[in-house]
N, C-alpha and C positions, 0 to 999 in steps of 0.2 A: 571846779570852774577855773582855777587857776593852773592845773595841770593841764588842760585843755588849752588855756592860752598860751603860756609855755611850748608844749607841742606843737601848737601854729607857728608859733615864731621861731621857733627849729625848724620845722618842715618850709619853712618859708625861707632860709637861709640856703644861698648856691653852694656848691663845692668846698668854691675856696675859704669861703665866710666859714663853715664850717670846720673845716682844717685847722682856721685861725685858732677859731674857738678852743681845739682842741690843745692846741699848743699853749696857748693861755693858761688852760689847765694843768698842763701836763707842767709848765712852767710856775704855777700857783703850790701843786704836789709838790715839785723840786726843792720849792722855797720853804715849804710848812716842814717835809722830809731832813733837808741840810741844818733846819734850823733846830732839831732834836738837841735836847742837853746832853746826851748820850752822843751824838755825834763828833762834841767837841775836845777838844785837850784842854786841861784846869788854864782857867788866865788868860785864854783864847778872846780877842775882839771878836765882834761879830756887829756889826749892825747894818741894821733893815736895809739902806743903799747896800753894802759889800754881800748881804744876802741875796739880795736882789739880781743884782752882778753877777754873781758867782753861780746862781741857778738860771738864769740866762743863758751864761755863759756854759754851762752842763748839759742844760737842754740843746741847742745850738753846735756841742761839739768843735767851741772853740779854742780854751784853752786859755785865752784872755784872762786873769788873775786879778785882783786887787792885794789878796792877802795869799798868803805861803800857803801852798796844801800841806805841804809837809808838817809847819807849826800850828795850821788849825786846827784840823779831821784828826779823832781817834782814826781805830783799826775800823769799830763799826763804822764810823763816818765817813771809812775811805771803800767800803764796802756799799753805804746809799751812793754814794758819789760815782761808783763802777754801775750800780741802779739807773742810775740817772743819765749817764753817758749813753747806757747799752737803748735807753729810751729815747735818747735823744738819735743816736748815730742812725740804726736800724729806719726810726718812724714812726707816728705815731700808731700808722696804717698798718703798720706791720706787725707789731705787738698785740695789737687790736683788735685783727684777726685769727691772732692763734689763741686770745684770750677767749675769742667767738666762737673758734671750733670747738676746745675743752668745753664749755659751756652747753655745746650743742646746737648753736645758735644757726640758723640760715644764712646764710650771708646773699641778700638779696641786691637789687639794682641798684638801690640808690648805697648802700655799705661799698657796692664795686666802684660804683662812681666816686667815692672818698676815698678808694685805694688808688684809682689811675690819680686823681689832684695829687695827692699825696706822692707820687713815686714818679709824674710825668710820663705818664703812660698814654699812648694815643688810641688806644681799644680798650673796648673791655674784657676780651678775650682773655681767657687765662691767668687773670688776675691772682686770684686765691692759689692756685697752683705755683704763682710766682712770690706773692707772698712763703709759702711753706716753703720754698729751697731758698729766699735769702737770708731769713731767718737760721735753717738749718747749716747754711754754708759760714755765715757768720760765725755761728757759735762754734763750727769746726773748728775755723781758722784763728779762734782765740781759744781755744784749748792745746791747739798744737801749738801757740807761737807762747803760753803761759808752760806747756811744760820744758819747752826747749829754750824760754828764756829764765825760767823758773832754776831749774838745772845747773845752767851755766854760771849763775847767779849764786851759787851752792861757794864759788873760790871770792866775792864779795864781802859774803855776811855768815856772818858767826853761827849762826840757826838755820834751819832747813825752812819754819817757819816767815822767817824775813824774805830769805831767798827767794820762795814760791809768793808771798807775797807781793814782792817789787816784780817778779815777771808777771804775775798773773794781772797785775793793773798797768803793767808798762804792752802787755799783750794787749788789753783791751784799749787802752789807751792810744792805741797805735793802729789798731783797725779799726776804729771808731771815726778814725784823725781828729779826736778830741785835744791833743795837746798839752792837756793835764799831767802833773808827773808829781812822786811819793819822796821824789829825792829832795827837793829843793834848789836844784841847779838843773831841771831839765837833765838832757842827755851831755853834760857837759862832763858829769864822772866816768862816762866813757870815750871821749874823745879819742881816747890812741887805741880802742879797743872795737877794731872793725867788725869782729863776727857778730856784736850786740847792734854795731850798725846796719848792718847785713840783714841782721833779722829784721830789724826796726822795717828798713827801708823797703824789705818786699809786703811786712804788713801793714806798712802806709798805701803801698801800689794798690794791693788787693782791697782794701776798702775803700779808696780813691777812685780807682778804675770805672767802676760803675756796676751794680748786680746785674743788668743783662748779658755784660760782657763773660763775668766769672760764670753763669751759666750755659751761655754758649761754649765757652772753652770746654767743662764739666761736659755735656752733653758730646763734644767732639774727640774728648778723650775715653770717656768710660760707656759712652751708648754706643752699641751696635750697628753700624751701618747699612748692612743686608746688599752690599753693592753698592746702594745709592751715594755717592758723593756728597759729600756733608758742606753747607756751604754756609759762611759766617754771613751774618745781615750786615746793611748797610752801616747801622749804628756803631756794630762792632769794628768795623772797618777804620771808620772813619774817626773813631773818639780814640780807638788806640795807639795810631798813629800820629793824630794831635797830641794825648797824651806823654808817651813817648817822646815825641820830637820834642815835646817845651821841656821834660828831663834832660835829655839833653844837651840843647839849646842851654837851656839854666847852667847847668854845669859847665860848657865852654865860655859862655860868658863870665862868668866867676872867676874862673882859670884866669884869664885875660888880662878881665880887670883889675884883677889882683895880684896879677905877679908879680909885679915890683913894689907891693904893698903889704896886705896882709901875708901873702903868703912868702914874701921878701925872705930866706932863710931855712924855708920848709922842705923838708924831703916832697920826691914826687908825687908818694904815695899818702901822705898828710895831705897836701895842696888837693889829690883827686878826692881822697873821703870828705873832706870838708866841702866840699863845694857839689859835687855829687850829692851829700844829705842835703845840706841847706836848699838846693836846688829840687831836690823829689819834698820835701817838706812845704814846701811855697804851695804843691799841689792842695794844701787843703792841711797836712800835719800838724803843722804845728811848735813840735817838740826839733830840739837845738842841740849840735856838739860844741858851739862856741856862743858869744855873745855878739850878735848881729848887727849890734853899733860899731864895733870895731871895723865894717867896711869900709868901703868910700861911697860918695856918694851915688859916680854911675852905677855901683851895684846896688844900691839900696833902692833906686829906682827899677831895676830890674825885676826884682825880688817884689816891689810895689806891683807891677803889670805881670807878671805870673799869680800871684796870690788874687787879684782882681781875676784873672781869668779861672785860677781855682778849679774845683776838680771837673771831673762826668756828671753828667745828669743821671739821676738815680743812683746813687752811691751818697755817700756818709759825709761827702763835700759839699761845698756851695761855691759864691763867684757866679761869674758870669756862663760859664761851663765850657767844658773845650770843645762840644761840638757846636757851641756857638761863635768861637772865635772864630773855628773851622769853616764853617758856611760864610762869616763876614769875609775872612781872607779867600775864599772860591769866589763869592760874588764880587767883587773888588777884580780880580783878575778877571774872571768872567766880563765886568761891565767893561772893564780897560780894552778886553779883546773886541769889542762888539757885538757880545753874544747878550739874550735877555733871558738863557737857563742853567743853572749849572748843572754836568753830565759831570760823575765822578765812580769809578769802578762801574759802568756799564749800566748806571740808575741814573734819574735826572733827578733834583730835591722838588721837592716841593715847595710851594710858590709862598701857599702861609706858612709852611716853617721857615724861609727866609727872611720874609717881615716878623715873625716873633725874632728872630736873631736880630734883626738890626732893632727893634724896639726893645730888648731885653737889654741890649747895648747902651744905647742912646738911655735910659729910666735909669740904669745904673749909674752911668757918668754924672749924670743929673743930680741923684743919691749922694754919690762920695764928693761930689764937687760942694753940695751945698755941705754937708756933713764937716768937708775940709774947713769952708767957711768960718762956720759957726764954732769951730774947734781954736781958730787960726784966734776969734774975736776973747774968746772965754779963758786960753790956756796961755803957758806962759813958756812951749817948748816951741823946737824949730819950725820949721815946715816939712822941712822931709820927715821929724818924730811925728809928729800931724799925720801927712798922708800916708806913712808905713804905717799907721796904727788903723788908722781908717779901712786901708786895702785890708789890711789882716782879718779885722770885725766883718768887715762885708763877705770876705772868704771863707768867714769863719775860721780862716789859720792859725790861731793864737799865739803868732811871732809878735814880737815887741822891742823895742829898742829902750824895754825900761822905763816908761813916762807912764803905765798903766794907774800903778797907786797911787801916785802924783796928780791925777783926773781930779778936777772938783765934779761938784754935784752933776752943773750941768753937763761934762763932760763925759761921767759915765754912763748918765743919760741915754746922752747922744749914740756914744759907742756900745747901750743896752737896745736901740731900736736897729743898729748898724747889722749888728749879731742877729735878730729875731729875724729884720728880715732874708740875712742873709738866708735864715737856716729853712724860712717856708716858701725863698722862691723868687725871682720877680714878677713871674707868670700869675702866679697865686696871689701876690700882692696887690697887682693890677686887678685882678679878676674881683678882690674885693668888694670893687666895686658893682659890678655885676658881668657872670660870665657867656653869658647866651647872645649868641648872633642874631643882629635885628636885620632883618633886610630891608633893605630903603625902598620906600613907597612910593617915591617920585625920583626923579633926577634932573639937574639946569645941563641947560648946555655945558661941553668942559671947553675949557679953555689953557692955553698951555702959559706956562710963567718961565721966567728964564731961573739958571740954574745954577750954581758955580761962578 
């Protein structure tokens, strides 16, 4: 009788309710998992809030800290914590599925309809198919960036064991864009050693980017054409070039604002890696070659509205996503022009994904705005450590200017719901509530209001 009500009350939950739930879970594992005696080094703090946190923070793929990974997690500890990431980055949807196949299980309508919530997917086409190559492309790209940072790592540390160790968790770690790091100073033990940035910095892109785009590329490099011209989708288009441009952008502005500052004295080629990582890490990464307070403040604003916009849709990031800034800054020019559609690479957008852009905008502001508040009321640091700490949680980017373990209760709280819901979405958030279109029954006369 009670399995039966139970059932109802699942089958009775939408998508996103469901998702939530799941994530709940997968964050309740995280926290029972981390919390192992076995996990920890002798003498290790640990309580219930910084567990809480920390598997939040794992799930979410943010990177956000209270206590040192380095001084708390044994070896196994740093091994559930690479568990938990690779659970967190991927999805739940995605692990879910491959748990589904091995099993043998069907994967019917309503499991596809928790893969598209789950990944932002606008069909249900091909789902399951798309699950099994992000999964697979994943795990590639963190076994080649753990042997080639593993390796390199070999002139670091004294043991081949260490060596393989700190790359194979700074590999996952960085295609995840979880921002967690085994050093204790982040990537700040390599600051003058570009090839480890190098590497860092294409497997932050790659799991940032978004998994439709790495598949479309995959498919235009290694599938056969037959003649036919291979042509990338709209999405592809448009998120890699937003993408792209805010790396960039990030990195000239850095340059800028900093050249009579921090970078006052610095070779060329320091002032471009510095501001080049810091600036692709805003994407969603997380992980640092310097200490990020040491800015000014135009840049820490900067760095604040990058990390707010945060990765692609469907990839290992959250924020508000670059193909939604993308659509807000078309329709903005568009409306300036006179026009009521945006026409971009010979496609026009769609009318509802415009309004999901401007309301995923508009929920978010609202979010970090009160979030800022409530921080500004309870904590005792600046306003800019406030709102860079905020953008970061909502990005899920686990940059920090340092105020993290400093957080009272209700502070990390606040930056524990900032994180969760970065990591399920605002779409998902909202949908919460309920996700099905209701068509109106009736309608009043409209009437027009003044505007601006």
């Amino acid at each position: 009788m009670k399995k039966n009500s139970l059932r109802k009350k699942i089958n009775g939950l939408n998508p996103a309710q469901i998702i939530v739930t799941y994530y709940f879970l997968a964050v309740s594992v995280a926290l029972a998992l981390l919390s192992l005696p076995i996990a920890h080094k002798p003498g290790a703090e640990w309580t219930f809030v910084d567990a809480l946190f920390t598997s939040v923070s794992a799930v979410s793929v943010t990177g956000l800290t209270v206590l040192s990974t380095a001084d708390t997690f044994s070896v196994p500890g740093i091994f559930i914590l690479v568990f938990v990431l690779q659970f967190g980055g991927i999805g739940v949807m995605t692990l879910g599925t491959f748990i589904w196949l091995v099993m043998g299980k069907k994967i019917g309508l309503k499991e596809r309809r928790l893969i598209m919530t789950d990944q932002n997917q606008g069909t249900l086409a091909g789902l399951v198919n798309l699950m099994k190559q992000i999964l697979s492309l994943i795990i590639l790209i963190e076994i080649f960036g753990a042997i080639i940072l593993g390796s390199y790592f070999l002139k670091y540390y004294s043991s081949w064991q260490d060596a393989f160790l700190h790359g194979f968790f700074a590999s996952v770690s960085a295609t995840t864009n979880a921002g967690f790091d085994i050093t204790g100073q982040s990537l700040l033990p390599y600051a003058d050693d570009y090839f480890v940035q190098f590497i860092t910095i294409i497997l932050i892109i790659l799991g940032a980017i978004g998994f439709p785009v790495l598949i479309e590329v995959k498919d235009f490099l290694f599938t056969p054409n037959k003649g036919i011209r291979f042509r990338f989708s709209l999405f592809t288009k448009l998120t890699s070039i937003t993408f792209f441009g805010l790396v960039v952008f990030g990195t000239i502005a850095i340059i800028v604002l900093e050249f009579n500052k921090f970078f006052a004295g610095k070779s060329w080629h320091e002032s471009f890696f510095y501001a080049l990582f810091q600036s692709t890490t805003t994407r969603s990464g997380g992980l640092a070659t310097m200490d990020v307070s040491l800015f000014s403040e135009p840049t820490l604003l900067i760095l604040c509205a990058l990390m707010f916009i945060g990765a692609s849709p469907s990839s290992v990031g959250s924020g508000i996503r670059t193909t939604t800034f993308a659509i807000n800054l078309l329709f903005i020019y568009n409306f300036a022009r006179g026009r009521k559609t945006i026409k971009v690479f010979r496609r026009e957008i769609h009318d509802e994904d415009i309004i999901k852009s401007l309301v995923v905008t508009m929920v978010s502001m609202i979010i970090c705005f009160l979030a800022v508040v409530i921080l500004s009321a309870t904590e005792r640091f600046t306003l800019i450590e406030i709102l860079f700490e905020v953008c970061s949680a909502f990005g899920t980017t686990g940059l920090s200017m340092g105020i993290t373990p400093d957080l009272t209760s209700v502070g990390k709280i606040i930056i524990i719901i900032l994180m969760f819901i970065g990591r399920i979405g605002i779409l998902t958030f909202l949908f919460l509530i309920g996700s099905k279109q209701v068509e109106a029954k009736y309608h009043y006369p409209k009437e027009r209001v003044i505007i601006g």
